[in-house]
C-alpha positions as CSV (number, residue, x, y, z in Angstrom):
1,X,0.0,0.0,0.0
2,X,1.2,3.6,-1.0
3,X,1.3,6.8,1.7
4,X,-1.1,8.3,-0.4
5,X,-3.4,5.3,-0.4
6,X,-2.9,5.0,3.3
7,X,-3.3,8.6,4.1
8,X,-6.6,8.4,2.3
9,X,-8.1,5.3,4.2
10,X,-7.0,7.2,7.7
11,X,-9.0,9.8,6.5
12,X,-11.9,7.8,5.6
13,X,-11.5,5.7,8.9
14,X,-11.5,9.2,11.0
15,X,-14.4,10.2,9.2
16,X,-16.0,7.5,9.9
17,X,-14.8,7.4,13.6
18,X,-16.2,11.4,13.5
19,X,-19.5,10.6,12.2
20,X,-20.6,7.7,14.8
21,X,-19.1,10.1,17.5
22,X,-21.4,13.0,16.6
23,X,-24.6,10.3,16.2
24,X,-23.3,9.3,19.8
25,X,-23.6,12.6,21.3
26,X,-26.9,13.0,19.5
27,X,-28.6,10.3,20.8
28,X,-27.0,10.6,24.3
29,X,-28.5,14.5,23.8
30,X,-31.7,12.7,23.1
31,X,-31.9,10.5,26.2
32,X,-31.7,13.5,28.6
33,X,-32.9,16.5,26.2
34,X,-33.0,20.2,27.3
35,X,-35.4,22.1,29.8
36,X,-35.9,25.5,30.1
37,X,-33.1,26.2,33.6
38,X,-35.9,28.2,35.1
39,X,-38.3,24.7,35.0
40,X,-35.2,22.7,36.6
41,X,-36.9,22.2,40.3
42,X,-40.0,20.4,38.5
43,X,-36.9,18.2,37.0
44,X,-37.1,15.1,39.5
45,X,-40.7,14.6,38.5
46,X,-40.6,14.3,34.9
47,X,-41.3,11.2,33.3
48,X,-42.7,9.5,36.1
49,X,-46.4,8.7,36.9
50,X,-47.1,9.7,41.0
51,X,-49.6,8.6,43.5
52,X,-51.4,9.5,46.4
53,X,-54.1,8.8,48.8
54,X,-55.7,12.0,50.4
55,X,-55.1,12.8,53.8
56,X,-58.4,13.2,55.3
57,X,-60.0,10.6,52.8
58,X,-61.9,6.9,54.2
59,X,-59.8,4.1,54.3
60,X,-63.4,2.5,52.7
61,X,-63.8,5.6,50.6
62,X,-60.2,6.4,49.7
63,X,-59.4,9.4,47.3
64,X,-56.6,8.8,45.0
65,X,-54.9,10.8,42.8
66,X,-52.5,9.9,39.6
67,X,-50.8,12.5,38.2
68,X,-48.2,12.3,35.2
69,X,-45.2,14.7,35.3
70,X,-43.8,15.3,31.3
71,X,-41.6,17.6,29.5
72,X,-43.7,19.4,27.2
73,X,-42.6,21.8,24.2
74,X,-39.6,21.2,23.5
75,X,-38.5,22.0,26.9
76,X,-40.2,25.2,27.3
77,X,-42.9,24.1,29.2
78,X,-43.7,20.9,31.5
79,X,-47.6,19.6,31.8
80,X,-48.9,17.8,34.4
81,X,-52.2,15.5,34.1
82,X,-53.6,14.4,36.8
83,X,-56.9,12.1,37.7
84,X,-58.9,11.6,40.8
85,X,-60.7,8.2,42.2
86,X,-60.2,6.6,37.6
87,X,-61.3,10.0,36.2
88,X,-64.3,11.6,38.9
89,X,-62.0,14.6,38.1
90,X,-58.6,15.6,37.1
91,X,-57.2,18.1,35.2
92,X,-54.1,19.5,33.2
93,X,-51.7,22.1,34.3
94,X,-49.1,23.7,31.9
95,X,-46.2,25.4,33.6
96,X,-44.2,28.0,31.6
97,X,-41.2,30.7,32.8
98,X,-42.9,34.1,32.3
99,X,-40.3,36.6,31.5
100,X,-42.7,39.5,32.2
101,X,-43.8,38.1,36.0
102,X,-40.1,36.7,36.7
103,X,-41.8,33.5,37.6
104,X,-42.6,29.9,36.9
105,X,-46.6,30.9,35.7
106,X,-48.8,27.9,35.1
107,X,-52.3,27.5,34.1
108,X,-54.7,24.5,35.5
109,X,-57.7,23.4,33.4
110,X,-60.2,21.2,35.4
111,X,-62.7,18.4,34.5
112,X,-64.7,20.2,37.3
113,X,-65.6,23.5,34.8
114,X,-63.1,25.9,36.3
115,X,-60.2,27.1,35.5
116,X,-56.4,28.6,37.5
117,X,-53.5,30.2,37.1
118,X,-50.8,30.6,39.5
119,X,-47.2,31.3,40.0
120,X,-44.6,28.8,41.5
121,X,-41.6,30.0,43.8
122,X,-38.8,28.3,45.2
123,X,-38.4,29.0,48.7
124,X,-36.4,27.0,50.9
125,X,-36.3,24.1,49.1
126,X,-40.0,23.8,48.7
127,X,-42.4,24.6,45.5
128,X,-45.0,27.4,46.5
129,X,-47.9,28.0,44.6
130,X,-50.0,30.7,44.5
131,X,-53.0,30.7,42.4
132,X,-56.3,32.8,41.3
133,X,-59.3,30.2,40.5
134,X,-61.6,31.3,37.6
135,X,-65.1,29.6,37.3
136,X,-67.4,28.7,39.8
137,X,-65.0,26.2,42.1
138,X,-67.2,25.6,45.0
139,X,-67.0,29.3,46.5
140,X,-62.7,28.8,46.3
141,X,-61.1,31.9,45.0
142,X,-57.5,31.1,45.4
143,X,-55.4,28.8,46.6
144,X,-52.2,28.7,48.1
145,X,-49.9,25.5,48.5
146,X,-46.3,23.9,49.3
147,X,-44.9,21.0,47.8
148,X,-41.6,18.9,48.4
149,X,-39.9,16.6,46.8
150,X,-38.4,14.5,50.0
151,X,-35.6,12.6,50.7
152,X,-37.0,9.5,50.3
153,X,-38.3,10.0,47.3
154,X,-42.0,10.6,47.9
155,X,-43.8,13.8,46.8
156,X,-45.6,15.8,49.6
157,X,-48.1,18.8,48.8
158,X,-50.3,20.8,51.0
159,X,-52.8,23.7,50.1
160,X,-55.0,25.8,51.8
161,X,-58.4,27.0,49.7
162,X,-60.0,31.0,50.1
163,X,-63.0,30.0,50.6
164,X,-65.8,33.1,51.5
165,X,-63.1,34.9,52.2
166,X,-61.7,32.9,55.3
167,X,-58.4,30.4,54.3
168,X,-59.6,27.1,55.2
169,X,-57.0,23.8,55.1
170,X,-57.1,22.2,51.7
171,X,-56.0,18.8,50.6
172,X,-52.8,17.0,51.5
173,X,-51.1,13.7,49.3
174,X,-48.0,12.2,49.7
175,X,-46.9,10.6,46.5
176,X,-45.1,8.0,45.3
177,X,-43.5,7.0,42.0
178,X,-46.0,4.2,40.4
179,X,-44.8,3.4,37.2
180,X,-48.4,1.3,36.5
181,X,-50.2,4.8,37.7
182,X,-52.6,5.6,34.6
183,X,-54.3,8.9,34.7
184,X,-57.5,8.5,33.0
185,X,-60.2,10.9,32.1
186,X,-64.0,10.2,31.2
């Protein structure tokens, strides 16, 4: 074999070799793709399926809830879907970074009629939402609420409800990953 024969068949080979690295990155791009950095604390629930009995519900009348945590919009956005007791209600929240507010803002359509929309804050280390409801809710005209994502794993949130004009307490779930969870709607 000549140099220049050889020197051609490097090059091919590094070509090659240049190609399949750059389809590696790609795909390894693809397996943990992009999210808008002001979305990162909703990051550990992405792509899982959560759920959680109420608090206050009857062990023979339990209330459960599934919700499924996604990246939606090519990062700019994440939507949560959520179902109560195999679709008695549930609903669809969209969370997006509003530049104007210099918040998370995220917007919560309901099987129940009503609508919200809300900002969310990190504050020491836990999610707080803050929300305005929209629609006739049961007398509620905002809602207020913590979340953490704990140690172990689970998924705690607590809200309080305006109701009348007095706060009153709200619901309470702890969640847990549940990879058969299925959110389902009617």
């Amino acid at each position: 074999m000549n140099n220049k024969t050889n020197h051609s068949m490097n090059r091919q080979r590094l070509t090659v070799f240049a190609a399949c690295a750059a389809a590696a990155l790609s795909l390894a791009g693809a397996d943990n793709p992009s999210l808008n950095p002001h979305l990162a604390p909703l990051e550990p629930l992405l792509g899982k399926t959560w759920k959680g009995t109420f608090k206050d519900s009857k062990p023979e009348h339990p209330v459960i809830d599934v919700a499924r945590w996604e990246r939606a919009l090519n990062g700019q956005a994440v939507r949560q879907v959520h179902s109560i007791n195999g679709g008695d209600y549930g609903g669809e929240t969209i969370f997006i970074w509003d530049e104007k507010k210099q918040a998370v803002a995220y917007y919560y359509f309901t099987t129940g009629g009503y609508m919200t929309t809300g900002t969310l804050q990190v504050k020491d280390g836990h999610l707080v939402t803050s929300e305005q409801v929209s629609g006739d809710a049961d007398g509620v005209t905002e809602v207020r609420g913590t979340s953490e994502i704990q140690p172990d794993g689970k998924f705690h949130v607590k809200a309080e409800y305006l109701k009348q004009g007095q706060w009153v307490t709200g619901h309470e779930v702890t969640y847990q990953e549940d990879p058969n969870g299925e959110v389902i709607f009617k």
